[in-house]
N, C-alpha and C positions, 0 to 999 in steps of 0.2 A: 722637865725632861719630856723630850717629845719619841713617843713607842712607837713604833713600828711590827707587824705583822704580814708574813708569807707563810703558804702550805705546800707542801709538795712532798713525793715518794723519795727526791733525790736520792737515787740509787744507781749506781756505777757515777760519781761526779766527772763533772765535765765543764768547760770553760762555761757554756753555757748558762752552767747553775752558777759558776762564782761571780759570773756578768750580773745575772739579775739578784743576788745575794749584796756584791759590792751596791748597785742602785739601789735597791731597797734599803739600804744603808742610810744612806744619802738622804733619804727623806726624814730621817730622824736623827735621835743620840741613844735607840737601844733597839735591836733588831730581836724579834723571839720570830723561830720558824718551827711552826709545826708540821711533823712529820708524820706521815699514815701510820700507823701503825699495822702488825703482821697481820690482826688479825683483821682490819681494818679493807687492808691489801685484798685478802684475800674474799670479803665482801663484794670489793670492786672487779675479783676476776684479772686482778693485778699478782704477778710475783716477781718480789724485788729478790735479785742477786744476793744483799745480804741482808742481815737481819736488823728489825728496829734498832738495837742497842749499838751496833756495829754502826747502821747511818748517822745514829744520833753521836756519837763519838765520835765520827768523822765533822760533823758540821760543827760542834762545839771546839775544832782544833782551825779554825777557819775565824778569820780575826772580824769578820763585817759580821759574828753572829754572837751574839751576847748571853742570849737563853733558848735552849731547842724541849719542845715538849711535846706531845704526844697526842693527834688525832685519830678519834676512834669514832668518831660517825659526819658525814654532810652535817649534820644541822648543830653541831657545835660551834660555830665560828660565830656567831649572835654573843654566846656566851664567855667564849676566848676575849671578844673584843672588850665585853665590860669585865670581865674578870681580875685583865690585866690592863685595864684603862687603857686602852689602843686607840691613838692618833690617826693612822694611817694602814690602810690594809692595801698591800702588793701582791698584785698577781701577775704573772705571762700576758697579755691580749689574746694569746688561743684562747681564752676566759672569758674575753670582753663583755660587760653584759651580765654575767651571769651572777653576779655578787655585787649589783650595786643597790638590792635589799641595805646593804652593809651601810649605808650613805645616809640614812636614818642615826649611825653609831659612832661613824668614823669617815675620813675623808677615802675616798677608792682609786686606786690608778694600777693601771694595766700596761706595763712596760711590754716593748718591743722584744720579742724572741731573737738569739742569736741566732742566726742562718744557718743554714747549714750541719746543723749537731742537735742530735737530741738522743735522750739514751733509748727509746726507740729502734733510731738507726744507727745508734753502737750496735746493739745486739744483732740487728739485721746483719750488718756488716761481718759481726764477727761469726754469726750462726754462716754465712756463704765462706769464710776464709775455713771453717773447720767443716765444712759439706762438702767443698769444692778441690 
């Protein structure tokens, strides 16, 4: 069985995330996507809309995702990849570059971002429609 691996906040989803969830799909027969965790988030200076267990339930009802687990620091992912024997680790290209450390462990590819959509500028979007 060939494993696959993605990370991301995915919080408020969006075509976007099922675009690169269905591809990262695709390169295998079992997809685990870790997800930041709160406290994780908040490290980063990041705050998601809803909370770990609320994203992680969301992703797990989403059929290209097999197993969703829980990222709690950068330098995890060395050990996510032998942990869970991972084939292939997928990322956005806004990443390019940045994890192909990884390529030592597992093969690396950087899919193309949906245009246009990111939950970014959801929130931009929505924070002008309730300002405005």
């Amino acid at each position: 069985m060939k494993k696959v691996i993605t990370y991301g906040t995915f919080d408020l989803l969006h075509v976007g995330h099922i675009n690169i969830l269905r591809r990262a799909r695709e390169y295998g027969d079992y997809l685990i996507v870790a997800i930041s965790s709160d406290q994780f988030n908040a490290l980063k200076n990041k705050e998601a809309y809803y909370s770990f267990e609320q994203r992680k339930a969301i992703l797990e009802a989403i059929r290209y995702v097999d197993e969703v687990i829980p990222e709690h620091k950068w330098e995890q992912k060395v050990e996510d990849v032998q942990k869970h024997g991972i084939d292939v680790f997928v990322m956005g290209d806004d990443w390019k570059g940045q994890f192909d450390f990884l390529k030592e462990y597992c093969d690396v590819v950087y899919l193309p971002r949906t245009v246009g959509i990111s939950t970014t500028k959801i929130k931009s979007d929505l924070n002008k429609t309730n300002n405005g």
